[in-house]
VOPAGU-2260 file (C-alpha; in pm, 1 decimal, decimal comma):
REM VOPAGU-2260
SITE   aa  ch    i         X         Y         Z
SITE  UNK   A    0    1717,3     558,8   -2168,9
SITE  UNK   A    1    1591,0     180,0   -2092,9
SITE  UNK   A    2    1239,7      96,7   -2216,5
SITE  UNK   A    3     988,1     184,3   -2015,5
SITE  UNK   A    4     937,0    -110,6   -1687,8
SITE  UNK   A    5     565,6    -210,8   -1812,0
SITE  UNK   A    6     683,6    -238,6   -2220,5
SITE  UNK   A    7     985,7    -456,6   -2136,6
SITE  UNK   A    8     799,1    -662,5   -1877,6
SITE  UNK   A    9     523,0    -740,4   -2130,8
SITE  UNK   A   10     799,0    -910,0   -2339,1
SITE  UNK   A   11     876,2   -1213,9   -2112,9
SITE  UNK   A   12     567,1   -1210,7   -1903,0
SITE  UNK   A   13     300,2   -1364,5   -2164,5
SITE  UNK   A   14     177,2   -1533,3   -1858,0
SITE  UNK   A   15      38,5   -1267,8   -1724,0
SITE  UNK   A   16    -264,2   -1115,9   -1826,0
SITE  UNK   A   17    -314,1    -758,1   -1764,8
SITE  UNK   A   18    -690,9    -611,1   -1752,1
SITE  UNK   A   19    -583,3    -263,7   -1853,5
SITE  UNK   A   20    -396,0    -152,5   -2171,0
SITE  UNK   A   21    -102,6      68,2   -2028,3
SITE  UNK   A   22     -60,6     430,1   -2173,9
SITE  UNK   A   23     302,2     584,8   -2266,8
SITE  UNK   A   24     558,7     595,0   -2028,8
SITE  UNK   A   25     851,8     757,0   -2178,0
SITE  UNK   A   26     826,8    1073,2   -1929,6
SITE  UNK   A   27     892,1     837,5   -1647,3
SITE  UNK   A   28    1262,6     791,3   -1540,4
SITE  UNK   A   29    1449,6     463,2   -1448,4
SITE  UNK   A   30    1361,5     343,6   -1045,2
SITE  UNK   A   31    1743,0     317,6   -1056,7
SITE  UNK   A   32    1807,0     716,8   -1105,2
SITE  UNK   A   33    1456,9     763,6    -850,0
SITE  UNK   A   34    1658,8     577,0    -599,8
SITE  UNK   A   35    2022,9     758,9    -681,3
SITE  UNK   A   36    1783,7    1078,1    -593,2
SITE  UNK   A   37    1695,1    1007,1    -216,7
SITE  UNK   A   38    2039,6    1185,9     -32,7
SITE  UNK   A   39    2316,8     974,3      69,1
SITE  UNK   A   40    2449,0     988,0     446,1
SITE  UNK   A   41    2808,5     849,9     383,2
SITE  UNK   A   42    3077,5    1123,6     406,4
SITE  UNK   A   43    3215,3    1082,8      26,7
SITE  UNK   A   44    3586,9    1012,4     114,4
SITE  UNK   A   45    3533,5     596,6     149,4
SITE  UNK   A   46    3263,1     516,6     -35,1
SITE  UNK   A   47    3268,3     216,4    -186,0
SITE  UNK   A   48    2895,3     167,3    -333,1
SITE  UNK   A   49    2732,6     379,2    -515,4
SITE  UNK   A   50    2371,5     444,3    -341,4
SITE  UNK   A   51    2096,6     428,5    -627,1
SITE  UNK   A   52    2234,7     116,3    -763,8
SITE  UNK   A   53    2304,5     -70,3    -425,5
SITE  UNK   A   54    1911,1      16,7    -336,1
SITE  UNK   A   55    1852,7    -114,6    -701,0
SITE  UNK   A   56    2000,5    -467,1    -665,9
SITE  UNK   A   57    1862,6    -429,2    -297,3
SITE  UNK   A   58    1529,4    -360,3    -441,1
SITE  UNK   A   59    1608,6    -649,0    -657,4
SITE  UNK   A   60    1674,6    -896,1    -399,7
SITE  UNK   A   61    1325,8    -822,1    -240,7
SITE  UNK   A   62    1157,4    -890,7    -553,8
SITE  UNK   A   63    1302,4   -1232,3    -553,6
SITE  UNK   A   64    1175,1   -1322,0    -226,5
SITE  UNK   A   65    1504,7   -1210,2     -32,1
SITE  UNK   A   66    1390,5   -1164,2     382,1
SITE  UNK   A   67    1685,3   -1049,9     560,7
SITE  UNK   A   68    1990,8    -839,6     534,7
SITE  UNK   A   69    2183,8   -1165,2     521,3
SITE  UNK   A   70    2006,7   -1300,6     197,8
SITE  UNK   A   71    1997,9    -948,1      28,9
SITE  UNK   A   72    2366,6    -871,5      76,7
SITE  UNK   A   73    2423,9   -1224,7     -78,9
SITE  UNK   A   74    2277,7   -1195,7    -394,1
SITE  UNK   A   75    2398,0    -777,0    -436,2
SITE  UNK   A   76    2749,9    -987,1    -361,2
SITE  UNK   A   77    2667,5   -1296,6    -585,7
SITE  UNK   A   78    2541,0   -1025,4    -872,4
SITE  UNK   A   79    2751,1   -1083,7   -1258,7
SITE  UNK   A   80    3104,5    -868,3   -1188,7
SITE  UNK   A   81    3038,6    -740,1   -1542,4
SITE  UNK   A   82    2682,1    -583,8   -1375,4
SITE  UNK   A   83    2856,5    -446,9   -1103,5
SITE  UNK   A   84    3125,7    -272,4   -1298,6
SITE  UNK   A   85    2820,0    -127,7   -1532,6
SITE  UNK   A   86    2646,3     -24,1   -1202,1
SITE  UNK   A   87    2943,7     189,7   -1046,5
SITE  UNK   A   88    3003,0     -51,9    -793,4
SITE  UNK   A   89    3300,9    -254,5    -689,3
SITE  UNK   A   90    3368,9    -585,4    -888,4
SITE  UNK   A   91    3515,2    -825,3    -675,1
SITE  UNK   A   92    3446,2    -670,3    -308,2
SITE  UNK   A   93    3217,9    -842,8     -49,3
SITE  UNK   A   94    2951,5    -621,2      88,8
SITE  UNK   A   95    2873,4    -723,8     485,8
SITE  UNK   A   96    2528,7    -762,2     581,1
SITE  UNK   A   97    2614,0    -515,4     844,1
SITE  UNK   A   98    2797,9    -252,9     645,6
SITE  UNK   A   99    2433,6    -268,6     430,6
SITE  UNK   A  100    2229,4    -233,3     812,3
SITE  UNK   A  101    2435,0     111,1     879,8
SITE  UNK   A  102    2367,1     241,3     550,0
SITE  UNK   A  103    1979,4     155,9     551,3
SITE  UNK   A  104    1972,1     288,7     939,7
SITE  UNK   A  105    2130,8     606,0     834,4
SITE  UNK   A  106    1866,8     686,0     561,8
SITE  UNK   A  107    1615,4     967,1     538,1
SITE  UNK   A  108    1285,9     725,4     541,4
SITE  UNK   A  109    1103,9    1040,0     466,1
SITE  UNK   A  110    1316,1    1126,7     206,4
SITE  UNK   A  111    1316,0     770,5      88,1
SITE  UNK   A  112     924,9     694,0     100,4
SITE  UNK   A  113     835,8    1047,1     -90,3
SITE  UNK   A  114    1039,8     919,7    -406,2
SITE  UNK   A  115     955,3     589,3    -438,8
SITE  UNK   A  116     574,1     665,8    -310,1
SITE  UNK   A  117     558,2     925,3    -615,5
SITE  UNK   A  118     711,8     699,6    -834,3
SITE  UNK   A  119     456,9     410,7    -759,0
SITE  UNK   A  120     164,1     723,0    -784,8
SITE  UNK   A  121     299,9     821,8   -1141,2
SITE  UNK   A  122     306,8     473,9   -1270,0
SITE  UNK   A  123      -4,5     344,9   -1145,6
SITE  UNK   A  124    -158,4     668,5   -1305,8
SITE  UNK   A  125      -3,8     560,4   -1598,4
SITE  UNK   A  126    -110,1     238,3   -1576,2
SITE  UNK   A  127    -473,7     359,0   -1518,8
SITE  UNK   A  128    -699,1     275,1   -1825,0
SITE  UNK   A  129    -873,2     562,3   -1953,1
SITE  UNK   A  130   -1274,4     604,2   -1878,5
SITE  UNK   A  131   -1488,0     767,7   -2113,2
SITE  UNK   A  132   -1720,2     871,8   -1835,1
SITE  UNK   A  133   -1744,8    1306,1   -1820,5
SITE  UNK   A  134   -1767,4    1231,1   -1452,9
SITE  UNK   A  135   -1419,4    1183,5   -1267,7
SITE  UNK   A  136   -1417,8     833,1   -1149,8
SITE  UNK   A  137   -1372,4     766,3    -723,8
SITE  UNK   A  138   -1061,9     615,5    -655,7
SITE  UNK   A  139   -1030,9     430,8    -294,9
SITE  UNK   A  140    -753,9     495,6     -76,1
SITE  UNK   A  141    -720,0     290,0     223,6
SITE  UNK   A  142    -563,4     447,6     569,6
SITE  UNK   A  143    -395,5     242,3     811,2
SITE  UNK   A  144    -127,1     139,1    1040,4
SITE  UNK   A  145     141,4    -137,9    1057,8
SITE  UNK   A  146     342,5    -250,9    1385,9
SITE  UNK   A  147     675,7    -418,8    1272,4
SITE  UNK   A  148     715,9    -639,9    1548,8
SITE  UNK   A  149    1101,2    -768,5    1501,7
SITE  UNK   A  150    1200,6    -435,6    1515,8
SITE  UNK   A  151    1118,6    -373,3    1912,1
SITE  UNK   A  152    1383,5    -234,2    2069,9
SITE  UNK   A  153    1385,8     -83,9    2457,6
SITE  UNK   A  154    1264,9     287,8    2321,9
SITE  UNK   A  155     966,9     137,7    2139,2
SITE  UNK   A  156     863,6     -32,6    1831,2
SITE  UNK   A  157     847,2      85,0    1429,2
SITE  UNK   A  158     490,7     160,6    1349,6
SITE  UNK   A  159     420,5     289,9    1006,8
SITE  UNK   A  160     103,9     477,5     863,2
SITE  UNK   A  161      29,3     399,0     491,6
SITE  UNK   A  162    -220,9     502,6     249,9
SITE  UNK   A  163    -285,6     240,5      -9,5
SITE  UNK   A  164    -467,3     251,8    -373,9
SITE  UNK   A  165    -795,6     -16,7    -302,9
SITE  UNK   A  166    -730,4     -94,6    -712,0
SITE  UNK   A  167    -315,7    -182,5    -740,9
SITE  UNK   A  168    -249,4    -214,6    -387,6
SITE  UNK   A  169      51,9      63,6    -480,7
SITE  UNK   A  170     145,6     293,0    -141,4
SITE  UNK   A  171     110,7     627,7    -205,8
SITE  UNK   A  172     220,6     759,5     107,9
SITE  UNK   A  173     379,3     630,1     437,3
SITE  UNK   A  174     490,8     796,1     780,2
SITE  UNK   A  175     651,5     663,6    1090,3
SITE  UNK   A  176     436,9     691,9    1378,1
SITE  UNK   A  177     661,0     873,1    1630,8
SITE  UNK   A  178     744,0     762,4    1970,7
SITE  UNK   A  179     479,8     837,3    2267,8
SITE  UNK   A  180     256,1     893,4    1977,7
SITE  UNK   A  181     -59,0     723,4    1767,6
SITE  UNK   A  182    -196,0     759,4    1378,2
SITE  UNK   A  183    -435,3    1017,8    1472,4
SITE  UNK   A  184    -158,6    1314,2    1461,7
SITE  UNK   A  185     -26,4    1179,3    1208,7
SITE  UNK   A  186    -308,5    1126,2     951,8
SITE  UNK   A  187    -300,1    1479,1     846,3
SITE  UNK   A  188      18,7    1538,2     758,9
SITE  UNK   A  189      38,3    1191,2     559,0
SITE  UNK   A  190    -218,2    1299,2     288,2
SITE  UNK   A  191    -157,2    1649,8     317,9
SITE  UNK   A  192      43,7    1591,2     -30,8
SITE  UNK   A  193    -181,4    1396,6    -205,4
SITE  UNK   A  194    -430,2    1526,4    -439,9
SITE  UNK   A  195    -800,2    1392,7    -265,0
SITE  UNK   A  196   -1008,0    1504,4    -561,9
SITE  UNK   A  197   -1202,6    1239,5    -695,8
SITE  UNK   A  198   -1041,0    1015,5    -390,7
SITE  UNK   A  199   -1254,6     838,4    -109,5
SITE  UNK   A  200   -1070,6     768,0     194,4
SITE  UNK   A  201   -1140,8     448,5     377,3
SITE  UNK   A  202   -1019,9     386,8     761,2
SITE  UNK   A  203   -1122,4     170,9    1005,2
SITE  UNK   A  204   -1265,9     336,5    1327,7
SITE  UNK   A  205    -962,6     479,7    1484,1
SITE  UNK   A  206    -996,6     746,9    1247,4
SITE  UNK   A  207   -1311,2     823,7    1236,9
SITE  UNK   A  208   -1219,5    1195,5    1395,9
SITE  UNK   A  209   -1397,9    1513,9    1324,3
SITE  UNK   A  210   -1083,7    1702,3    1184,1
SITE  UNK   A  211    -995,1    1408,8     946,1
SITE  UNK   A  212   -1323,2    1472,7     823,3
SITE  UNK   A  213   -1263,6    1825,7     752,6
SITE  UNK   A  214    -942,6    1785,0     612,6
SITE  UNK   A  215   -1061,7    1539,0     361,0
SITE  UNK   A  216   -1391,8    1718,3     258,9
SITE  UNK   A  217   -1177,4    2072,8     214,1
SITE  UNK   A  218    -888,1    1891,3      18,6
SITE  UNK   A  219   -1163,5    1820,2    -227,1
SITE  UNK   A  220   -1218,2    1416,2    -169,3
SITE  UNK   A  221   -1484,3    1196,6      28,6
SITE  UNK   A  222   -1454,9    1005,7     312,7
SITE  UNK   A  223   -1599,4     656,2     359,9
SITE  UNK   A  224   -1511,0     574,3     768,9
SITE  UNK   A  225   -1673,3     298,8    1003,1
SITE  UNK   A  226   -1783,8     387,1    1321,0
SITE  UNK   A  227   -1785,1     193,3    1642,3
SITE  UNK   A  228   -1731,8     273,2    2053,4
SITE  UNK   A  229   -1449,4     556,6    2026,7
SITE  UNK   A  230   -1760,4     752,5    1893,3
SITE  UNK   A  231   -2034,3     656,8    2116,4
SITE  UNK   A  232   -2273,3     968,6    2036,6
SITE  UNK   A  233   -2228,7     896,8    1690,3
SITE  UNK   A  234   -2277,5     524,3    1672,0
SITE  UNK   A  235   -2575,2     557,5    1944,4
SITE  UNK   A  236   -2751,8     783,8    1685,6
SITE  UNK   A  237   -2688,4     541,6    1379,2
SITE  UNK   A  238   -2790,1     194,9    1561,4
SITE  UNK   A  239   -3129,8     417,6    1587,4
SITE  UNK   A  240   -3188,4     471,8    1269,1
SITE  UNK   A  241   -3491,1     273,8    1115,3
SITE  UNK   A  242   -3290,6      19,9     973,5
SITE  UNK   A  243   -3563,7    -216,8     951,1
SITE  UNK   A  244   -3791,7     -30,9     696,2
SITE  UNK   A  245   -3471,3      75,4     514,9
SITE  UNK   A  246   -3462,1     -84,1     165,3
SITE  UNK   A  247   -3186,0    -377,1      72,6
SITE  UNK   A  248   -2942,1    -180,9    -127,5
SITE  UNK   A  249   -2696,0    -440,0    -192,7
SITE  UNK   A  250   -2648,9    -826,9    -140,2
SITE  UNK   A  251   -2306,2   -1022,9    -185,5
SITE  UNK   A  252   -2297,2   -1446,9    -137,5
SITE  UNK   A  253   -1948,0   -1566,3    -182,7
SITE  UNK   A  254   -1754,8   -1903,7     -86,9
SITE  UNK   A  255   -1382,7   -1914,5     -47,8
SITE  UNK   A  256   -1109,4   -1946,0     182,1
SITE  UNK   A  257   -1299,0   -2240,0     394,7
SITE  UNK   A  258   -1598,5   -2014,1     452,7
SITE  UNK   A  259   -1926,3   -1868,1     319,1
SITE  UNK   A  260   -2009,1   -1467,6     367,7
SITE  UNK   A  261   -2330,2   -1326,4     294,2
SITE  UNK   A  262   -2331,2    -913,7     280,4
SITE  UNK   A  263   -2636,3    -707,9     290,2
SITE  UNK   A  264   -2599,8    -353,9     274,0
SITE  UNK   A  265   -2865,2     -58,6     353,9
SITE  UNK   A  266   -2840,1     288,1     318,9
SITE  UNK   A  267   -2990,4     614,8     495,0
SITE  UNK   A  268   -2955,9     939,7     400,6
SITE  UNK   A  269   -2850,3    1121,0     670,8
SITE  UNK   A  270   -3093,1    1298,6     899,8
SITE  UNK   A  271   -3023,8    1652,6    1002,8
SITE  UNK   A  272   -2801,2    1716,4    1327,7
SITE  UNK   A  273   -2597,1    1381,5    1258,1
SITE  UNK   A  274   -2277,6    1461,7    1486,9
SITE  UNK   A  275   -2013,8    1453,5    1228,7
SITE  UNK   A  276   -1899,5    1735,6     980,9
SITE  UNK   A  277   -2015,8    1620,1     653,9
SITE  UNK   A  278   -2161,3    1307,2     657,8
SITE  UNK   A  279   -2419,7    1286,4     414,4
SITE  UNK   A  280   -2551,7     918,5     449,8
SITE  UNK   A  281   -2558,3     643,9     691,1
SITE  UNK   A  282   -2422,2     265,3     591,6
SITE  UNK   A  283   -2526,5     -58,0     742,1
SITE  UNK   A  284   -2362,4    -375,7     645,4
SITE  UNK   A  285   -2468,8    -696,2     822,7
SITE  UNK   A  286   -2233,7    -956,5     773,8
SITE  UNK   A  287   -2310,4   -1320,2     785,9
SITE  UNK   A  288   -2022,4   -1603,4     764,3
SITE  UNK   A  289   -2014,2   -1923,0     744,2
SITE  UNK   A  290   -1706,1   -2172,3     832,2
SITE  UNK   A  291   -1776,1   -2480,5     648,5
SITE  UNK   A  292   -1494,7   -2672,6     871,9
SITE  UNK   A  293   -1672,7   -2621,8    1184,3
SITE  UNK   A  294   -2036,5   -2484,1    1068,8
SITE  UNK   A  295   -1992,3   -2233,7    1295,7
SITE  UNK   A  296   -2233,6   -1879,9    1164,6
SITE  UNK   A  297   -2126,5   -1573,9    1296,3
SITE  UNK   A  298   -2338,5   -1216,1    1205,1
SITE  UNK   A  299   -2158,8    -906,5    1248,7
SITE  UNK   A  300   -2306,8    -514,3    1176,0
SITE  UNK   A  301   -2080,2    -264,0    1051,7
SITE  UNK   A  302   -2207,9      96,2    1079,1
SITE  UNK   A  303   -1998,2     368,4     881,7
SITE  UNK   A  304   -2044,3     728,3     744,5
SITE  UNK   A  305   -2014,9     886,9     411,4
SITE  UNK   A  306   -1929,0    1267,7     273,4
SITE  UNK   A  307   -2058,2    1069,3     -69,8
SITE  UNK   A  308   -2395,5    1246,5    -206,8
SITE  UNK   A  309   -2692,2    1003,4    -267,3
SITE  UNK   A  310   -2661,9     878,0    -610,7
SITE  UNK   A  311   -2303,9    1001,2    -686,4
SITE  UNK   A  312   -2219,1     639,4    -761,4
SITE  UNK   A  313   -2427,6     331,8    -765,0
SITE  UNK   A  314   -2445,7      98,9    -481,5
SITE  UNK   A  315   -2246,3    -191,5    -553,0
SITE  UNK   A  316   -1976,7      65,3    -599,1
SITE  UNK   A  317   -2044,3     171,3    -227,3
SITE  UNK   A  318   -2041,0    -162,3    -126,1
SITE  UNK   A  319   -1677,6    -226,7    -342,8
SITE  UNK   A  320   -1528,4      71,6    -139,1
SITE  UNK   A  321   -1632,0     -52,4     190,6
SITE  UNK   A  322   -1485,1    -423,3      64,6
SITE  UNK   A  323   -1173,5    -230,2     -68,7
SITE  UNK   A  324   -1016,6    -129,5     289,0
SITE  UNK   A  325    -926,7    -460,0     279,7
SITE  UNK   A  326    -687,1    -400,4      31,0
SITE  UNK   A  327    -463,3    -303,3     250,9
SITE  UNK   A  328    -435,7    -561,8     513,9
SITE  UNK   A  329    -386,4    -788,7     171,7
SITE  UNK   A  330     -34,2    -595,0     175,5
SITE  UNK   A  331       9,0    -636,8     523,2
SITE  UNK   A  332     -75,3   -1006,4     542,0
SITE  UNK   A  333     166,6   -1033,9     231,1
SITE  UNK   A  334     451,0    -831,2     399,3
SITE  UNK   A  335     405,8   -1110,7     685,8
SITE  UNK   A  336     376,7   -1433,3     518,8
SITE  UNK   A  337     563,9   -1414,3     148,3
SITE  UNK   A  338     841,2   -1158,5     332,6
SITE  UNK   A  339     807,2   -1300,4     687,5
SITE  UNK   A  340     812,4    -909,3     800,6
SITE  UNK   A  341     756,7    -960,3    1174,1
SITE  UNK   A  342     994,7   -1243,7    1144,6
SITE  UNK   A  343    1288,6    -996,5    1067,9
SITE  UNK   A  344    1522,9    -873,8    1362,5
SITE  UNK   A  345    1636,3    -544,2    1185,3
SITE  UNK   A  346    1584,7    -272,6    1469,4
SITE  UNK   A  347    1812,6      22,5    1419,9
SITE  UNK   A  348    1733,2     328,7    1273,7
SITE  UNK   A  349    1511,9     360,8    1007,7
SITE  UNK   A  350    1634,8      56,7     856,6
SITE  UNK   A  351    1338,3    -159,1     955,2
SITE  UNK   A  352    1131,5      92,6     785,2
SITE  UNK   A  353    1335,6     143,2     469,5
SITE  UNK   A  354    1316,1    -267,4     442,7
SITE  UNK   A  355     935,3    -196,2     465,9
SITE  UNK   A  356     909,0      43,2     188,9
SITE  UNK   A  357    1124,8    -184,0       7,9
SITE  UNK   A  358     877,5    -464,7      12,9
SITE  UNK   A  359     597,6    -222,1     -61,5
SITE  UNK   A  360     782,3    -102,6    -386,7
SITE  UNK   A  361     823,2    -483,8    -502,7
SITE  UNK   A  362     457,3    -551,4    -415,5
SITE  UNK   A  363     330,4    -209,8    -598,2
SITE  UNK   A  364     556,4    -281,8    -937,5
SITE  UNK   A  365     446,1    -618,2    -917,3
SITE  UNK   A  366      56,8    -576,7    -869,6
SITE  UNK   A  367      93,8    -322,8   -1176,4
SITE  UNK   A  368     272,7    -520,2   -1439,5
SITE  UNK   A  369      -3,3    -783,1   -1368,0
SITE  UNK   A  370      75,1   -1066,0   -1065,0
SITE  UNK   A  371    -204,1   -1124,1    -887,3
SITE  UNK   A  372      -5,2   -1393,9    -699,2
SITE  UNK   A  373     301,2   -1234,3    -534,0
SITE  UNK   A  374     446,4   -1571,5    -396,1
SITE  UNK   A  375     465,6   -1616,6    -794,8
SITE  UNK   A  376     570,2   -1345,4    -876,0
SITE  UNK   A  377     913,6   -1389,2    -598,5
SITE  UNK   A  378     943,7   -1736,5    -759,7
SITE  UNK   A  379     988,4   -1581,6   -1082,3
SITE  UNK   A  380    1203,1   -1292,2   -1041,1
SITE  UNK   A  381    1425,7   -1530,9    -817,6
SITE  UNK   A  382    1485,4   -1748,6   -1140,6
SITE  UNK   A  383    1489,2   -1494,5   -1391,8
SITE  UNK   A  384    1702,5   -1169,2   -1156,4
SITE  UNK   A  385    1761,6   -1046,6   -1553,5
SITE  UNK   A  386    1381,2    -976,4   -1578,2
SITE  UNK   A  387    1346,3    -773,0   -1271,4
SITE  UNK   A  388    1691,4    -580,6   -1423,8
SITE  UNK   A  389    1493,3    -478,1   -1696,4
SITE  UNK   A  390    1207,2    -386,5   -1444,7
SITE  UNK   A  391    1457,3    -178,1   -1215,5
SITE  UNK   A  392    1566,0      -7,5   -1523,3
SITE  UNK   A  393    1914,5    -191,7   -1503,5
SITE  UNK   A  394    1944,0    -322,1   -1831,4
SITE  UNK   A  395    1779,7    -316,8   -2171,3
């Protein structure tokens, strides 16, 4: 059994300084054998590559800034023959780029995105520090949607629904959007696996529904969702509230990224006959940025709903989760400009998708063995492939 993937990182990655001391790892198996696990579609007279280690070095590839099909097939081809004869796989035979497409398109993506979600959950878990608080800590989990624009075809477009720790930036659960459809079906069934308790789901307005709501409070979690037009009742009723006798219960200045944003947050607790199941206070966050380029000041109120009681945590922890949704268009925006996601032509099947999980599962192992800079972190494993071996559980 290899070391475990944070112990041997920590040997060659002194440059990286990790916040959080990580607990024992020795019940969790190599990604290689998770990835062996997800069911193969190839008949088993022909086959050439064996599937966990072919998504391994795949995986591989992607963690050293690999794109395409083209660039991944090319490294799983230029990979030491000694490697490949350790892996199962053939020594001296050229994989095609498409060969790799019809085995990616062929996939189970929800077979696929259940093991290496859970094995992202487990380790992150692991890597959790422990809190000597009796009270459970809130963990944010951010709900959203991603439209993978290469892979358009002339029945529709990929869409995937995530949900995404605010903390590691690790996906814990994704679903393809079906065709003719939206996220609103599909929100229930994608956290209907998750444990909620001691979770508090963030989503931008789109779902902001009543059942979501329901679903979250009775699977034992909180909600935390903004509300704007697709809820006019609703948002009517909270642009009334008094607002301007409400105390300041939080204040953020920050400069960076060419701008300066000013946050002020204020709190009611919800008045009786609010029309939404649950909602237990009333969030107002007035935001006020400033582009130092142009000088150009633009103020923008956010309105949003809570299942949290008043006083459960403190404020600036409110104000964190509400900030923490942004977590996951972080991914996205990474997905896009480090991976060049949109970029990428793959369209059939569920390959697209399965190269979007893929990217996920570098980002997540990378966030948790300490990169804060992915583009870095792509550099690195792109120089040193024998690090991200050890990571992958491919060597000792």
């Amino acid at each position: 059994m290899p070391s475990s993937p944070i112990d041997v990182l920590s040997r060659h990655l002194e440059h990286v300084t990790t916040t959080d001391p990580m607990t024992d790892l020795t019940d969790l198996p190599a990604l290689a054998d998770v990835l062996d696990a997800v069911p193969d579609p190839r008949n088993r007279r022909g086959r050439r590559y064996q599937l966990g280690p072919l998504l391994a070095l795949a995986l591989l590839a992607v963690l050293g800034g690999a794109t395409s099909l083209a660039k991944i097939t090319r490294f799983i081809t230029g990979c030491d023959p000694e490697l490949r004869v350790q892996l199962g796989l053939p020594a001296a035979t050229r994989l095609a780029a498409s060969t790799l497409g019809r085995l990616l398109a062929r996939l189970d993506g929800d077979a696929f995105d259940t093991a290496t979600c859970a094995y992202l959950t487990k380790l992150a878990a692991c890597a959790a520090p422990p809190t000597p608080s009796t009270r459970q800590p809130l963990l944010g989990l951010a709900v959203d949607g991603k439209t993978l624009r290469g892979s358009r075809t002339g029945d529709g477009v990929t869409h995937l629904l995530a949900a995404v720790r605010h903390d590691t930036q690790t996906v814990v659960a994704q679903a393809q959007i079906q065709a003719k459809s939206n996220e609103i079906p599909a929100f229930t069934p994608l956290l209907a696996d998750l444990n909620l308790s001691g979770v508090v789901i963030t989503a931008d307005a789109l779902h902001t529904q009543h059942e979501h709501a329901r679903q979250i409070v009775a699977a034992g979690g909180h909600y935390l969702l903004v509300v704007k037009g697709n809820q006019p009742t609703l948002h009517r009723r909270l642009k009334a509230l008094p607002w301007r006798e409400a105390i300041l219960n939080d204040r953020t200045d920050e400069t960076g990224h060419g701008r300066r944003e000013i946050r002020r947050m204020k709190i009611c607790t919800a008045r009786p006959g609010l029309p939404f199941p649950h909602a237990l206070q009333a969030i107002q966050v007035k935001r006020r940025r400033t582009d130092h380029k142009s000088g150009k000041t633009t103020i923008v109120t956010i309105y949003a709903v809570t299942s949290l009681p008043p006083g459960r945590i403190l404020h600036a922890h409110l104000a964190t989760l509400i900030r923490g949704h942004w977590s996951i268009e972080a991914l996205h925006h990474i997905r896009d400009v480090t991976y060049h996601e949109d970029a990428c032509r793959v369209r059939k099947g569920a390959a697209p998708r399965i190269l979007a999980s893929l990217r996920n599962l570098a980002i997540g192992l990378a966030r948790l063995i300490g990169w804060t800079n992915i583009s870095a972190a792509t550099d690195h494993y792109r120089s040193h492939p024998g690090d991200g071996l050890q990571l992958l559980g491919l060597a000792t």
